[in-house]
Structure formats: C-alpha cells, structure tokens
Backbone as JSON, one array per atom type, in Angstrom:
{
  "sequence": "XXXXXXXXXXXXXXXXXXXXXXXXXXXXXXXXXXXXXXXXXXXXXXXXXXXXXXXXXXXXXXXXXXXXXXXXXXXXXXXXXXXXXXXXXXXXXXXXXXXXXXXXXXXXXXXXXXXXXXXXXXXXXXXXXXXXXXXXXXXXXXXXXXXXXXXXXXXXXXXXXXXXXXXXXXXXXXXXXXXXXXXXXXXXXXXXXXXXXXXXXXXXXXXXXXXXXXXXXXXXXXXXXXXXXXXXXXXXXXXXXX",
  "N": [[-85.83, -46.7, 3.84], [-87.53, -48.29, 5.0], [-89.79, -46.8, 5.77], [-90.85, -46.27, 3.02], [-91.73, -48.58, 2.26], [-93.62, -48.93, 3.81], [-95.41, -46.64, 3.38], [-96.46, -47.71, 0.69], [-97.6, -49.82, 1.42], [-99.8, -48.6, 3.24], [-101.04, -46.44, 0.68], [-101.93, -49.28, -0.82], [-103.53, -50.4, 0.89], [-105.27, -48.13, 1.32], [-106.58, -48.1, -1.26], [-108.03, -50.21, -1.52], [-109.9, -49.95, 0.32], [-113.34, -50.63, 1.56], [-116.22, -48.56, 0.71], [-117.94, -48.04, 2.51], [-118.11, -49.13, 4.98], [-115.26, -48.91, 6.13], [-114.06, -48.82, 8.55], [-113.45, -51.34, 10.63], [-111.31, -52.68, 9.09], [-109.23, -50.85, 8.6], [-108.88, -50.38, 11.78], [-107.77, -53.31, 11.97], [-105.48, -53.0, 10.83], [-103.82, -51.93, 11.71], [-102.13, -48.9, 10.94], [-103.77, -46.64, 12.37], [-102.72, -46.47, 14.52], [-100.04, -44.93, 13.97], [-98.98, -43.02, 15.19], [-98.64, -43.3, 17.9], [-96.96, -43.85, 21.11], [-94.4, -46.32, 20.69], [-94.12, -48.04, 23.01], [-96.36, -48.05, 23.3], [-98.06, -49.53, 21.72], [-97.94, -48.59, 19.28], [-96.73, -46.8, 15.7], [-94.89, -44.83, 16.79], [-94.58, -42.75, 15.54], [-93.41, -39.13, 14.32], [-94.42, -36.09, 13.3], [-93.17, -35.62, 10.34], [-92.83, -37.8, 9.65], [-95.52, -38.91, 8.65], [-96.24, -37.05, 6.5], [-96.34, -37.3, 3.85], [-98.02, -39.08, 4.2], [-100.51, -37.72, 4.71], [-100.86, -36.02, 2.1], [-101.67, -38.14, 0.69], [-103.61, -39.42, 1.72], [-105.15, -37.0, 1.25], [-105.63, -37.21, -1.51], [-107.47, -38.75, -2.38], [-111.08, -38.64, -3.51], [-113.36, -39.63, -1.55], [-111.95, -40.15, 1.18], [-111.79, -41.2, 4.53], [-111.47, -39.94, 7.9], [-108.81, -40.65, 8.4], [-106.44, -39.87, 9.17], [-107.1, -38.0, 11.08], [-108.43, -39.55, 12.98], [-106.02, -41.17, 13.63], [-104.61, -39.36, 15.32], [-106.33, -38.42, 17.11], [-106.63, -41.02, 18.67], [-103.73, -40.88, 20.43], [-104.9, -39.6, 22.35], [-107.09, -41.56, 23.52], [-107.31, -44.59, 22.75], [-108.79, -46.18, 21.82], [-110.33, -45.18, 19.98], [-112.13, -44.47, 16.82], [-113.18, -43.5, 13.45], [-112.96, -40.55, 13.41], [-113.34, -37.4, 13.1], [-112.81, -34.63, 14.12], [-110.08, -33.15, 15.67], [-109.84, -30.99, 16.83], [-111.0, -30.24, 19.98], [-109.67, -31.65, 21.66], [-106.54, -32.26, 20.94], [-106.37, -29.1, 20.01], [-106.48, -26.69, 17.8], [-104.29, -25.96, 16.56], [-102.97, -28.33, 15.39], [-104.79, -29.71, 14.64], [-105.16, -27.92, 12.28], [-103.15, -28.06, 10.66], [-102.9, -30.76, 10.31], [-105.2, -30.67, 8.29], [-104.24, -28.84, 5.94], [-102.13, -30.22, 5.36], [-104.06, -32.74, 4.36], [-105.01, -31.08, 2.11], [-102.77, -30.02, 0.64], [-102.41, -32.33, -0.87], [-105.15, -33.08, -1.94], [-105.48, -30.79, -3.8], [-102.82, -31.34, -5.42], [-103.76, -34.13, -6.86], [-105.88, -32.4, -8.09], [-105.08, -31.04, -10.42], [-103.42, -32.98, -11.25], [-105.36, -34.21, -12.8], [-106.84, -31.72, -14.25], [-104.51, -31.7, -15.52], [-104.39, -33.98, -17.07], [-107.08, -33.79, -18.28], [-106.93, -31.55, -19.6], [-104.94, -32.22, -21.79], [-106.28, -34.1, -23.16], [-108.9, -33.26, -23.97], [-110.01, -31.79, -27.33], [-110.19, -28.56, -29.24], [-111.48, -26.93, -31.64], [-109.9, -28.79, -33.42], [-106.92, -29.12, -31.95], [-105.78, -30.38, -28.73], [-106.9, -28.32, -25.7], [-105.1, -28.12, -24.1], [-102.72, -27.64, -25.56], [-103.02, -24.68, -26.02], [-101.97, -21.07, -25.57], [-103.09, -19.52, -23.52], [-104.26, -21.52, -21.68], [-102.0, -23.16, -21.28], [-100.76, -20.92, -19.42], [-102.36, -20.42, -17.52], [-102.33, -23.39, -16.29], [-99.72, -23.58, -15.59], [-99.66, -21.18, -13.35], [-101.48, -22.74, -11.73], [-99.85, -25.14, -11.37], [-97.81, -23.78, -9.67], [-98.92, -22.84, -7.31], [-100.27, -25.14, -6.37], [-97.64, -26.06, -5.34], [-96.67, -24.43, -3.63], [-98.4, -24.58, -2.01], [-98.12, -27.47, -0.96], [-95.56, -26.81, -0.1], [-95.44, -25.07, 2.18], [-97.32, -26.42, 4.1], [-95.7, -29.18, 4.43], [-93.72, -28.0, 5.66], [-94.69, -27.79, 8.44], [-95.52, -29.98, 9.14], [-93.51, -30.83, 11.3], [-91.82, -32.27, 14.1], [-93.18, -33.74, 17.35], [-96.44, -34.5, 17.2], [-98.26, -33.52, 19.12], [-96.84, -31.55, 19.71], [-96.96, -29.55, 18.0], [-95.91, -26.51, 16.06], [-97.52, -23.51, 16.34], [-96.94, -21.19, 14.61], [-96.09, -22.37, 12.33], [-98.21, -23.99, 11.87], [-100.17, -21.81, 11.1], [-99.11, -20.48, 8.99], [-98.84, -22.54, 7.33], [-101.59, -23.58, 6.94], [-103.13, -20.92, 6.23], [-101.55, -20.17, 3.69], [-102.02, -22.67, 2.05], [-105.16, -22.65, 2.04], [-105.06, -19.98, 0.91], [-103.96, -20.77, -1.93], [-106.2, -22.86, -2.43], [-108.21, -21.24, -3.46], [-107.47, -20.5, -5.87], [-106.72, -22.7, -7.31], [-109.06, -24.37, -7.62], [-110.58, -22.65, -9.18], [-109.07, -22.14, -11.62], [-109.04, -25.37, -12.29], [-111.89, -25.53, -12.51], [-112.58, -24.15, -14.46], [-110.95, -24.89, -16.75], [-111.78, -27.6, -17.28], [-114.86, -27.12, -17.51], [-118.07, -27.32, -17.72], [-118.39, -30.16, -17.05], [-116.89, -30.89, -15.11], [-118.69, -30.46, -12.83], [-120.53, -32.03, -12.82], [-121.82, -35.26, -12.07], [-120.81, -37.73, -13.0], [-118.19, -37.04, -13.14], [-115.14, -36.38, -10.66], [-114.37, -34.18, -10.08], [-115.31, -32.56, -8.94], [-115.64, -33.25, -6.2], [-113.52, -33.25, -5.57], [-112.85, -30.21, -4.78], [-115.15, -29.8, -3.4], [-114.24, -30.61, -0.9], [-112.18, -29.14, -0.4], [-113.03, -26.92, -0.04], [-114.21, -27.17, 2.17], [-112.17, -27.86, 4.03], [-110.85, -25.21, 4.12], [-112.23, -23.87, 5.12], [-112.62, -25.34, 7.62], [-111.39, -25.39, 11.05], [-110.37, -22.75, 11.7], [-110.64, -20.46, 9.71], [-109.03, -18.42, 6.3], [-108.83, -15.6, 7.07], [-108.48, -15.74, 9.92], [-106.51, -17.41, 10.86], [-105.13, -15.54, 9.45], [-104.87, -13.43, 11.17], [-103.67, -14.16, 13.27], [-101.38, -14.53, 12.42], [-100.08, -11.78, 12.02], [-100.34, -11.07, 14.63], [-98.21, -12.82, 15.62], [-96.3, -11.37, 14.6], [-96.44, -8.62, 15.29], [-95.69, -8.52, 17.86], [-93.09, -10.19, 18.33], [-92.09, -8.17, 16.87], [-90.89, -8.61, 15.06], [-90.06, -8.43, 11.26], [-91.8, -9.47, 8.74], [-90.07, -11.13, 7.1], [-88.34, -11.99, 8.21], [-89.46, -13.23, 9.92], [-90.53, -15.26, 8.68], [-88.43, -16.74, 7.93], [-87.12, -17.98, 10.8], [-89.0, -19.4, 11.26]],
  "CA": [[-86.49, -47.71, 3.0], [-88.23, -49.21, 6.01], [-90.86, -45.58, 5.31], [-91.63, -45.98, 1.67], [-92.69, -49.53, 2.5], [-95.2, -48.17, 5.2], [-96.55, -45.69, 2.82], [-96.43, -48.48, -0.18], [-98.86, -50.07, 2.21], [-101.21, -47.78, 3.26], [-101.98, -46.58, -0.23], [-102.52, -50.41, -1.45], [-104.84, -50.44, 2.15], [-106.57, -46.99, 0.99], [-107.07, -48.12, -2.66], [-108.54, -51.5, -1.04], [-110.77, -50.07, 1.68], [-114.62, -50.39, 1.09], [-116.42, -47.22, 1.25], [-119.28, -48.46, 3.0], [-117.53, -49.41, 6.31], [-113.69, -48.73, 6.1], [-113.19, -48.92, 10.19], [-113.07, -52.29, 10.82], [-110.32, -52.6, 8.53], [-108.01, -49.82, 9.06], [-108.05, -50.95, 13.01], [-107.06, -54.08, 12.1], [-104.24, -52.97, 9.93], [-102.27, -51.09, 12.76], [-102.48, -47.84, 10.73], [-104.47, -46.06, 12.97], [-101.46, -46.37, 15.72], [-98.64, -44.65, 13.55], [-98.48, -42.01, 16.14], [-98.76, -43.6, 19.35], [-95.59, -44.25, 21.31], [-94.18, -47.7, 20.45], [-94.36, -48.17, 24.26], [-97.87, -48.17, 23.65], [-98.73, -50.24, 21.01], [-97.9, -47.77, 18.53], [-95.21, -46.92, 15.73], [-93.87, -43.54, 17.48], [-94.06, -41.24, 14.17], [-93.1, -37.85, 13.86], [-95.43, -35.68, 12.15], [-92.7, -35.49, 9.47], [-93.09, -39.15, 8.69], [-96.96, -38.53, 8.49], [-96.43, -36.07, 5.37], [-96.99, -38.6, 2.95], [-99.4, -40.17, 3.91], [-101.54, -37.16, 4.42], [-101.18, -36.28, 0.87], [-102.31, -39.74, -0.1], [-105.32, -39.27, 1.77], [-106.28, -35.97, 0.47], [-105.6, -37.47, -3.26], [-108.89, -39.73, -2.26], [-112.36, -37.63, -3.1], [-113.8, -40.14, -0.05], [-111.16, -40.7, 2.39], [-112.45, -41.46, 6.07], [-111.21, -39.5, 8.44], [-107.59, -41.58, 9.14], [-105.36, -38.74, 9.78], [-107.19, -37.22, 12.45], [-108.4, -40.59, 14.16], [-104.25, -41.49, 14.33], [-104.33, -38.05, 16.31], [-107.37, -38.89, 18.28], [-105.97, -42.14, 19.39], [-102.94, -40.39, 21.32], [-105.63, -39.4, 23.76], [-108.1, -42.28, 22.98], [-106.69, -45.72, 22.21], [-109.82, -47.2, 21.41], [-111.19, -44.33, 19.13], [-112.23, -44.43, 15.35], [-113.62, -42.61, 13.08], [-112.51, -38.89, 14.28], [-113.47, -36.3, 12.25], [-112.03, -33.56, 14.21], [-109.18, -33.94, 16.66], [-109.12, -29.59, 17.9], [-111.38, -30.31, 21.13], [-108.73, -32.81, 22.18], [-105.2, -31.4, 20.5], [-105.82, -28.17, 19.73], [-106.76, -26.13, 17.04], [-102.78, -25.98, 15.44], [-102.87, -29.94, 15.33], [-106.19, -29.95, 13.34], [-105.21, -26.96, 10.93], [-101.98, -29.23, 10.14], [-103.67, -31.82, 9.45], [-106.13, -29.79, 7.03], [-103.18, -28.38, 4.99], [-102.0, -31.56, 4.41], [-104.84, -33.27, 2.98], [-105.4, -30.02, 1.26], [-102.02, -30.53, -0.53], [-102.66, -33.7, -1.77], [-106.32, -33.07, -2.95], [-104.35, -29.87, -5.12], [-102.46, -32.42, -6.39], [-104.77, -34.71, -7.35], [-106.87, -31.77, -9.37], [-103.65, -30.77, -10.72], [-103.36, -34.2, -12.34], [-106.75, -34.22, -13.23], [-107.06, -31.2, -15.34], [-103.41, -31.58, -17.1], [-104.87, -34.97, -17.99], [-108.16, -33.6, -19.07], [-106.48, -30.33, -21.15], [-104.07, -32.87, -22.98], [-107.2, -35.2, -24.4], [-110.06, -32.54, -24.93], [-109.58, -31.33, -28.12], [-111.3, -27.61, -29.57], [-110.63, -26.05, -32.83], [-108.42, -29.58, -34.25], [-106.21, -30.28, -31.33], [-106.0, -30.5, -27.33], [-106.66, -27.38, -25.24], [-103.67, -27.99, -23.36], [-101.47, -26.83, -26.49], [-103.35, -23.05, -26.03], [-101.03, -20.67, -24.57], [-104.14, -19.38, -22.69], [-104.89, -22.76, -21.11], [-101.19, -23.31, -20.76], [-100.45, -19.87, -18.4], [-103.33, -21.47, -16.24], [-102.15, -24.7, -15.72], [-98.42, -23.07, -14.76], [-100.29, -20.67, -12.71], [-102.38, -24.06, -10.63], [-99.04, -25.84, -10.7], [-97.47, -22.84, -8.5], [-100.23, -22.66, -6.12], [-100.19, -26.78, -5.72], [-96.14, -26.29, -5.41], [-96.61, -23.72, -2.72], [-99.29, -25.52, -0.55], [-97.46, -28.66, -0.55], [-94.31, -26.58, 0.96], [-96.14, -24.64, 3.18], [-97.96, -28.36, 4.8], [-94.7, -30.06, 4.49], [-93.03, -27.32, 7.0], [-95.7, -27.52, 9.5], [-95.27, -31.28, 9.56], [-92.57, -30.99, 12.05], [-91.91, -32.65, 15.6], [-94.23, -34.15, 17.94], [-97.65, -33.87, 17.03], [-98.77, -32.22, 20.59], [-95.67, -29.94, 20.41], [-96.83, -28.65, 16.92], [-96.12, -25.46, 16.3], [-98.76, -22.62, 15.77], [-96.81, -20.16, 13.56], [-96.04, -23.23, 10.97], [-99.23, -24.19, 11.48], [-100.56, -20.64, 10.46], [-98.86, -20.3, 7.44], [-99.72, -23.25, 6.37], [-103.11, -23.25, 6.88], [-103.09, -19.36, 5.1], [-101.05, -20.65, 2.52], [-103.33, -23.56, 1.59], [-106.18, -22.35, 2.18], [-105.08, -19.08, -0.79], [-103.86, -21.82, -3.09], [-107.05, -23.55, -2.96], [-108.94, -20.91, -3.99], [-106.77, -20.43, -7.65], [-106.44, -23.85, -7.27], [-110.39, -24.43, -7.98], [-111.03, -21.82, -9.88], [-108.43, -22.85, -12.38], [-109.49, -26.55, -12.33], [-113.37, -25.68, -12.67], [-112.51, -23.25, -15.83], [-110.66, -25.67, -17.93], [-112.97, -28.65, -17.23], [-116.26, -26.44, -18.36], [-119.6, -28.04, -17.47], [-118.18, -31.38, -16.97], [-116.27, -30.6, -13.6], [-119.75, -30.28, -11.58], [-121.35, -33.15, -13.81], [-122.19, -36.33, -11.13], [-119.8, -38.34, -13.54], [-116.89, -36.42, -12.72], [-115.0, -36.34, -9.51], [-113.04, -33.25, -9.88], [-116.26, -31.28, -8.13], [-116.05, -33.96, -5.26], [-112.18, -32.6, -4.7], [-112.97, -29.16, -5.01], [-115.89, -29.67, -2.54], [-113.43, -30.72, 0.38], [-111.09, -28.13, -0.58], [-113.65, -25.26, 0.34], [-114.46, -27.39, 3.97], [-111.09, -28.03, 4.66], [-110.48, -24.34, 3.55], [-113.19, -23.18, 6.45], [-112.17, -25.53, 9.31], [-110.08, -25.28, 12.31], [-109.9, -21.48, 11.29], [-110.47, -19.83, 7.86], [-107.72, -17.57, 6.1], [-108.79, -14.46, 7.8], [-108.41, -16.01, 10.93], [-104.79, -17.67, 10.6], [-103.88, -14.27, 8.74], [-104.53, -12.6, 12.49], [-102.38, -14.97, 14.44], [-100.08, -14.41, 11.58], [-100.31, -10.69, 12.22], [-100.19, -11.25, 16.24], [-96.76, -12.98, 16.1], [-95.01, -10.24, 14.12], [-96.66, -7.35, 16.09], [-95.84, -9.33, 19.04], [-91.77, -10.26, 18.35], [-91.03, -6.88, 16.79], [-89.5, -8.79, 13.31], [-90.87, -8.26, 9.75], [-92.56, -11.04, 7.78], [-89.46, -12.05, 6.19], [-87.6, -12.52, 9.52], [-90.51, -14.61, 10.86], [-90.41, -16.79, 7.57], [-86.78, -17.03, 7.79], [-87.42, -18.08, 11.88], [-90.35, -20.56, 11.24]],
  "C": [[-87.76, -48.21, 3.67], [-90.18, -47.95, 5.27], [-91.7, -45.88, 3.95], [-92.56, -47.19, 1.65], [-93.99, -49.16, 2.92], [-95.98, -47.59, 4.36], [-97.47, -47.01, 1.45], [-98.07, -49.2, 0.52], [-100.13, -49.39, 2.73], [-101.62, -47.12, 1.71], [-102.37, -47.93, -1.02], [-103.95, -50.38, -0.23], [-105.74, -49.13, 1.82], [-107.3, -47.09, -0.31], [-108.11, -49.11, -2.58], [-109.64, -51.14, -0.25], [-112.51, -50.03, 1.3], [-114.95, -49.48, 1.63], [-117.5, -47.19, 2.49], [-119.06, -48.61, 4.68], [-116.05, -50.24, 6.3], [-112.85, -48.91, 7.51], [-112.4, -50.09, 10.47], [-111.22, -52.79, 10.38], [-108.99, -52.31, 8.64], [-108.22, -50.32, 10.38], [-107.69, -51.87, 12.88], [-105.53, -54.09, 11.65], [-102.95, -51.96, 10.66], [-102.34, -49.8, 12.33], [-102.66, -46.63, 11.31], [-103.09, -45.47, 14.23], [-100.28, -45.5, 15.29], [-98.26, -43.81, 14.58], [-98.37, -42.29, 17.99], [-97.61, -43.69, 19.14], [-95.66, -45.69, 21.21], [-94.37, -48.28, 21.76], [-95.65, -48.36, 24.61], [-98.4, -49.26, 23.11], [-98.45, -50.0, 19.57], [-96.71, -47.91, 17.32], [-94.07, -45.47, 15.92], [-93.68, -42.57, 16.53], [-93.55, -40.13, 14.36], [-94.27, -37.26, 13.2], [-94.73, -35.7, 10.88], [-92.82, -36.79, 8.44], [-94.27, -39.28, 8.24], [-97.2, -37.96, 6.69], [-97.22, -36.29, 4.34], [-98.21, -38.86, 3.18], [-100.84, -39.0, 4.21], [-101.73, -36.33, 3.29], [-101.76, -37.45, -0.07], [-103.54, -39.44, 0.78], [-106.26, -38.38, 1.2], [-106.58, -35.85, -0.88], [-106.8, -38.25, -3.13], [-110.26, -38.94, -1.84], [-112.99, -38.33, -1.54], [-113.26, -40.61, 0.94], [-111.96, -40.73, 3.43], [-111.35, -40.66, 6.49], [-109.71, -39.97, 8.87], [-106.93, -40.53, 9.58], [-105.63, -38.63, 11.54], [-107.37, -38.36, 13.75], [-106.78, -41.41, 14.65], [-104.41, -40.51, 15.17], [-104.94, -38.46, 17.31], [-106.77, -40.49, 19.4], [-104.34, -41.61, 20.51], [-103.28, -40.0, 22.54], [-106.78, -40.47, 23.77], [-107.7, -43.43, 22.69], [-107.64, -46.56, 21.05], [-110.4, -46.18, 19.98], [-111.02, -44.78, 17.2], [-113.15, -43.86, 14.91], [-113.94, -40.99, 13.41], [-112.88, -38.37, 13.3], [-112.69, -34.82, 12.92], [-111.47, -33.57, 15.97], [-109.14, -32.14, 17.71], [-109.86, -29.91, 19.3], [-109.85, -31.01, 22.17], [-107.37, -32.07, 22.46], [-105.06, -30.82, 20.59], [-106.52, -27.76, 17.94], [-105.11, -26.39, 15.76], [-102.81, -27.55, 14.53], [-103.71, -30.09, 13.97], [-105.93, -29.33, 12.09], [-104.13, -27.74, 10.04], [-102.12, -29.8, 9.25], [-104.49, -31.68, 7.96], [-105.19, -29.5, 6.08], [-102.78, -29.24, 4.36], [-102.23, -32.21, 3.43], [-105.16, -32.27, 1.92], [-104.62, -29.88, -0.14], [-102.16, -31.6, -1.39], [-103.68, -33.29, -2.54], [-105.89, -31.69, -3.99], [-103.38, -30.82, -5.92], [-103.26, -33.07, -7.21], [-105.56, -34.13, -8.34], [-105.68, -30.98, -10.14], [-103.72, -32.08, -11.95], [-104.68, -34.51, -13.38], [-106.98, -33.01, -14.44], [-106.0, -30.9, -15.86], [-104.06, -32.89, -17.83], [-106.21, -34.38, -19.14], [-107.86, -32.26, -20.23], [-105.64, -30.84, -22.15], [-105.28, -33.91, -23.44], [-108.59, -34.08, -24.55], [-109.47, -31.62, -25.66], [-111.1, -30.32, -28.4], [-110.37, -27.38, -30.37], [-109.39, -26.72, -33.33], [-107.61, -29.62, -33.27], [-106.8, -29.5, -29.61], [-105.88, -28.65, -26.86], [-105.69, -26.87, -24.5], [-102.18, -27.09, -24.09], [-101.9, -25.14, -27.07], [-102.99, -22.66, -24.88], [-101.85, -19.89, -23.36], [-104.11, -20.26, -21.37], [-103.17, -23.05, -20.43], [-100.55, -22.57, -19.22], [-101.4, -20.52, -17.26], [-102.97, -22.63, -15.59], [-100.45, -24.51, -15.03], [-98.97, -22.26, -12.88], [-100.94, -21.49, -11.11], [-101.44, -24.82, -10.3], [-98.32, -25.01, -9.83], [-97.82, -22.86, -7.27], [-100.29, -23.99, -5.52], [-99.03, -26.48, -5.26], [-96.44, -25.55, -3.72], [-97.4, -24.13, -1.39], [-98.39, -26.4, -0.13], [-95.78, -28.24, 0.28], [-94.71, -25.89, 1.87], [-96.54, -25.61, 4.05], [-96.65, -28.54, 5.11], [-93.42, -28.68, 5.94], [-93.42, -27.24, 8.07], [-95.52, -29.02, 10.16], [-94.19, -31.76, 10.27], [-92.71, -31.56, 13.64], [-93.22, -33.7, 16.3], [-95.93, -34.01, 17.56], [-98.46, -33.27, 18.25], [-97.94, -31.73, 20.73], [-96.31, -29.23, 19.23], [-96.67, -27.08, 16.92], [-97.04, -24.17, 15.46], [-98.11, -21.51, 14.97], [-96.96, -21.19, 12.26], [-97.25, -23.3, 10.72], [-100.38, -22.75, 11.03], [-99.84, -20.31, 9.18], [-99.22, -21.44, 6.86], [-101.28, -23.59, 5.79], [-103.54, -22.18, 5.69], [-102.94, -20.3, 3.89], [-101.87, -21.59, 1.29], [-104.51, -23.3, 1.25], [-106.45, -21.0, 0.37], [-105.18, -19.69, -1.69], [-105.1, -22.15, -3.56], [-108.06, -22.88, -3.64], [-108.91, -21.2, -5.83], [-107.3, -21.51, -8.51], [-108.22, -24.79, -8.58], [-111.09, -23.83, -9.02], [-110.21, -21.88, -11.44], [-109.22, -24.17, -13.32], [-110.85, -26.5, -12.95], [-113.38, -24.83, -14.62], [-111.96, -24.19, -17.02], [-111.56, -26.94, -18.24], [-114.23, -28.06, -18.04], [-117.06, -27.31, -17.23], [-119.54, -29.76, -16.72], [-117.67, -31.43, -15.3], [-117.34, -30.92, -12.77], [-120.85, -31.16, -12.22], [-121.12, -34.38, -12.5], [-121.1, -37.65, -11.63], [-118.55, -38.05, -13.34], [-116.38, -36.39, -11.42], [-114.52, -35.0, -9.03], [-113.69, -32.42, -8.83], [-116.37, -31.62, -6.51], [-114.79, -33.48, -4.28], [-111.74, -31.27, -3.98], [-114.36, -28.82, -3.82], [-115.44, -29.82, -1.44], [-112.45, -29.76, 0.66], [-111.69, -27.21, 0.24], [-113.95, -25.82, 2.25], [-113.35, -26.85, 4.35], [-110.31, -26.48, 5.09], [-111.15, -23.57, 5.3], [-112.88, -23.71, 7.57], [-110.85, -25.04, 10.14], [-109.06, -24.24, 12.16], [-109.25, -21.64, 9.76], [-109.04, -19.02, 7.7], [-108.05, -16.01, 6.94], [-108.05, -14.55, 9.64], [-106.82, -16.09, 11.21], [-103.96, -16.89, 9.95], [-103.76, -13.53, 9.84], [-103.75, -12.78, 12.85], [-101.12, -14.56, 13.58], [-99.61, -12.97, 12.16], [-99.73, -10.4, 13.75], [-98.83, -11.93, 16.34], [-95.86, -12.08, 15.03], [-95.09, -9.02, 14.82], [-95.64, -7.63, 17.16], [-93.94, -9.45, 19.28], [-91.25, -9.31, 18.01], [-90.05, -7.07, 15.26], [-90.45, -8.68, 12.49], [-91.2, -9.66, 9.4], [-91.79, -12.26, 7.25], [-88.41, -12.77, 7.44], [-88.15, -13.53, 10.06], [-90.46, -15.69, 10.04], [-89.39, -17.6, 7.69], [-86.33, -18.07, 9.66], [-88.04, -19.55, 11.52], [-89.59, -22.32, 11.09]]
}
C-alpha cells in the first residue's frame, strides 16, 4: 500500500512541476533519494520498486531527467539534473533506465492514437471502427505489451548489481517496439502528429533518442549474441535463464 502512495505522489509532484526550473523542487521533495540506502538519507529501493515510476516519467513528452539523477545520486549525493548516469554506473544501468521510460512513452502514444482513431471520423464514422486501422492499433498494442515486459524484467535487484543480459533484451526489445510503435502512431494521426499543436511527435522524438542511447539495437543484439555463443545454450534457454 505504503508503494502506490509513493507513486500517487510523485505523479501529483510530476503533473505539478514547472517546466522552466523543476530542480529545486524535486530536491526538496525527497524523490531524488528513492535509491539511496536509508542509512544514507535515502528510501533503499530496489529497481523493481522504480518500475512505475519510470513509466510515469516516460508518459511525460518533457520529463527532466529524474530517473537517472536518483541513479547519479548513489555516487553523488548532491547531484541534479543527470542526464546520463553510464560514465558513473555503467552502460547496463543507463540502458535500463532507457527501456523503461521507453515503455511508458509507448504507452502514452498508445493512448493517444486509440483516443484519436475513436473521435476522427472519415467516410460517416470514426477510423477506429476500420478493420484496417483496427489490425494496427492491435499490432501497436503488442509491441507496447512487449516493451513494457521486457523493461519490467530488467528492473530487478540492486541497481549497481543490474544485470546485463536483462538489460540487453530489454533495451533490443524496446528499442524494436519503438520502431512499429511510431510508425503505427504517425500513420493513423496523418499530418497532425508532426503539427506543433500536437504532442504525439514530441513522444515519438524521445523514442528515437532513447532508441540510440547507451547502445542502439545492433549493439545490444551483439552482447545478446556474445552470451549465447559464450554459454553454449540456445535463445530459448537463455530467455528461460534471464
């Protein structure tokens, strides 16, 4: 119970935060600490308790950096505004992290163009009720479904024990999704998607970073590659392992 509170709170504190200068803020609101040891100052998380809340950040086209500056602060007390925690952590840590928000912001355009295919109407009613438009939006909910379990397995243990196979499939994983994911999203929208009024292009623009950092899919398909050569088991053994 004590959890849903916590999260309850940080998205009222992320819906609340001005965009303009969000630091101040979030350090006052403890936040920043979830991962320190309580011994520190902190409230001792898990990455598993994390999950959440880095889908709620990546549902926000302008989040600040919070994820990674909780990370950064494990080596850093004082630190804010992190943008990228691999110098520090590690490369696994960072890609984690990325997957995460990656799930969420798939969510988020997920919600976004079932909302927008159930109220634009062509040819007398909504495009949503063409079995065209429908196979697509099954298709984008798959691909969201599959990120968000891919992330959510990676989000295990310590965050400096993480481990680099999870964090290679998820990464991969995410990273495929988001392509569909986009390409989906941008097709049913039309013209409007990449219109300055719209946000959907703003979600779909973090997707393709997030997609490139702290190792692309080619990259995290090697390592993938390198621990099956490497143990001697098939793909489905290593999944079944992970």
């Amino acid at each position: 119970m004590s959890d849903h509170i916590l999260l309850d709170q940080f998205i009222k504190l992320m819906d609340a935060l001005p965009p303009s200068e969000p630091w101040p803020i979030l350090a006052d609101s403890g936040f920043l600490d979830l991962l320190r040891e309580e011994s520190d100052g902190g409230a001792g998380l898990m990455l598993e308790d994390l999950f959440e809340f880095a889908i709620e950040t990546g549902r926000r086209a302008n989040s600040p950096p919070v994820l990674e500056t909780m990370a950064a602060r494990l080596v850093d007390a004082e630190a804010v505004d992190v943008a990228d925690v691999e110098p520090q952590l590690g490369r696994a840590l960072a890609a984690v992290l990325d997957a995460g928000q990656m799930a969420g912001a798939m969510a988020e355009i997920e919600w976004l163009t079932v909302d927008y295919a159930m109220q634009r109407q062509q040819f007398g009613r909504e495009i949503g009720k063409f079995q065209a438009v429908q196979h697509q939006l099954a298709v984008l909910a798959e691909e969201v479904m599959a990120a968000r379990i891919a992330a959510q397995a990676a989000f295990k243990g310590a965050p400096q024990q993480v481990s680099e196979k999870r964090a290679a499939v998820a990464k991969f994983r995410a990273g495929q999704a988001s392509v569909q994911v986009c390409q989906i999203a941008h097709a049913i929208h039309g013209a409007i998607g990449v219109s300055a009024e719209h946000v959907l292009h703003q979600h779909t623009s973090r997707l393709r970073a997030w997609r490139l950092s702290h190792g692309g899919d080619a990259w995290w398909a090697r390592k993938l590659g390198q621990f099956v050569c490497s143990e001697g088991d098939d793909i489905t053994t290593l999944a079944r392992r992970l």
